[in-house]
C-alpha positions in Angstrom: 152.6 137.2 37.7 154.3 136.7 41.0 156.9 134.2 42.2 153.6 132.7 44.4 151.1 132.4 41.4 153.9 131.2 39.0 155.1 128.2 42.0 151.6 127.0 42.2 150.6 126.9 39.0 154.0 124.9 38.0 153.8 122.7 41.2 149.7 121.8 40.1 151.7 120.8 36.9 154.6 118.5 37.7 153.0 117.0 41.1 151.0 115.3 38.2 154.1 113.7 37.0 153.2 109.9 36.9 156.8 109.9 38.4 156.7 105.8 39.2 158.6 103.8 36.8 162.0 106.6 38.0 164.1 104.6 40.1 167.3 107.2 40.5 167.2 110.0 42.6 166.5 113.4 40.7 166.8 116.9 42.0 165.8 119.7 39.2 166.5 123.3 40.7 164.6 126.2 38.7 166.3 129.8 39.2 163.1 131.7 37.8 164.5 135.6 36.1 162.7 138.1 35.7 159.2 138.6 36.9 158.0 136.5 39.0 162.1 135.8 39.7 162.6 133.1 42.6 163.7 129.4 42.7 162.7 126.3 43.7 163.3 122.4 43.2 161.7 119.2 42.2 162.7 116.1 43.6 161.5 113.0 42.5 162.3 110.4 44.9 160.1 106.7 46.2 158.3 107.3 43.4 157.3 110.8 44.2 157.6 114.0 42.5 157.9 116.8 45.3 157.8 120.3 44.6 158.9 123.1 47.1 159.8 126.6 46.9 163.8 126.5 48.1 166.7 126.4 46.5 168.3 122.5 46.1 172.0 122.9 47.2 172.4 119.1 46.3 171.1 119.4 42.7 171.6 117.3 40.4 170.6 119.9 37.7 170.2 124.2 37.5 168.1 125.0 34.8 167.7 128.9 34.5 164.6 130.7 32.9 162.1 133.6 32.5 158.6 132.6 34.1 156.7 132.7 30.5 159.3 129.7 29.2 158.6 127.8 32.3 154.8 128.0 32.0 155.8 126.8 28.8 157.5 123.8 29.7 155.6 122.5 32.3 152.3 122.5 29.7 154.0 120.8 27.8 153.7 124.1 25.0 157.6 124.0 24.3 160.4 121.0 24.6 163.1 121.9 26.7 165.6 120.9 24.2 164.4 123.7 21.7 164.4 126.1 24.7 167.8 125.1 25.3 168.8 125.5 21.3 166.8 129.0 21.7 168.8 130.1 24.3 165.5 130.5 26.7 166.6 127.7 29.3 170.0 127.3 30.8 170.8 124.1 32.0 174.0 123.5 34.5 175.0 120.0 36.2 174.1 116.5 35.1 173.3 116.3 31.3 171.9 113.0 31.4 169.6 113.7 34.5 168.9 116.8 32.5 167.2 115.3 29.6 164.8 113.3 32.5 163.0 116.0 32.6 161.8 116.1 29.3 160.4 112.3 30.3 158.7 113.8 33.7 156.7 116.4 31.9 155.3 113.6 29.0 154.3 111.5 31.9 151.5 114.0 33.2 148.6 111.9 34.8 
């Protein structure tokens, strides 16, 4: 899969993120390794989740992973906390932020 296919499946995922009841700023960056290898971010701000395909130099959060764990994730088909225990996802920055994610992706529309 390329970096393209991979960021627009993932971005149909979390732009389904019922994001409205998250009143802090969040800023998620995803270094993708491997194939498909790339980054982007997701920023949910006013209520909206926005996903683009840059890097987030004011991140709150770096998490790190192979394009198969991200799939993953973003269906909901592993919990970032075991991927973290299983060494698949690296997170670096804001621990508490960090663990919002896990929230966005059980609020799916």
């Amino acid at each position: 899969m390329t970096y393209a296919e991979l960021f627009s499946k993932v971005k149909g995922m979390l732009v389904e993120a019922d994001v409205s009841g998250i009143k802090e700023h969040l800023a998620f960056q995803f270094n993708i390794t491997g194939e498909g290898a790339g980054a982007f971010y997701v920023e949910v701000r006013d209520g909206r989740a926005i996903v683009e395909p840059y890097e987030y130099h004011d991140r709150d959060v770096l998490f790190t992973c192979s394009a198969a764990t991200l799939e993953k994730l973003a269906s909901g088909k592993l919990d970032p906390i075991l991927a973290v225990t299983l060494q698949k996802l690296k997170v670096e920055g804001n621990i508490e932020k960090a663990l919002q994610f896990k929230e966005l992706l059980k609020k799916r529309r």
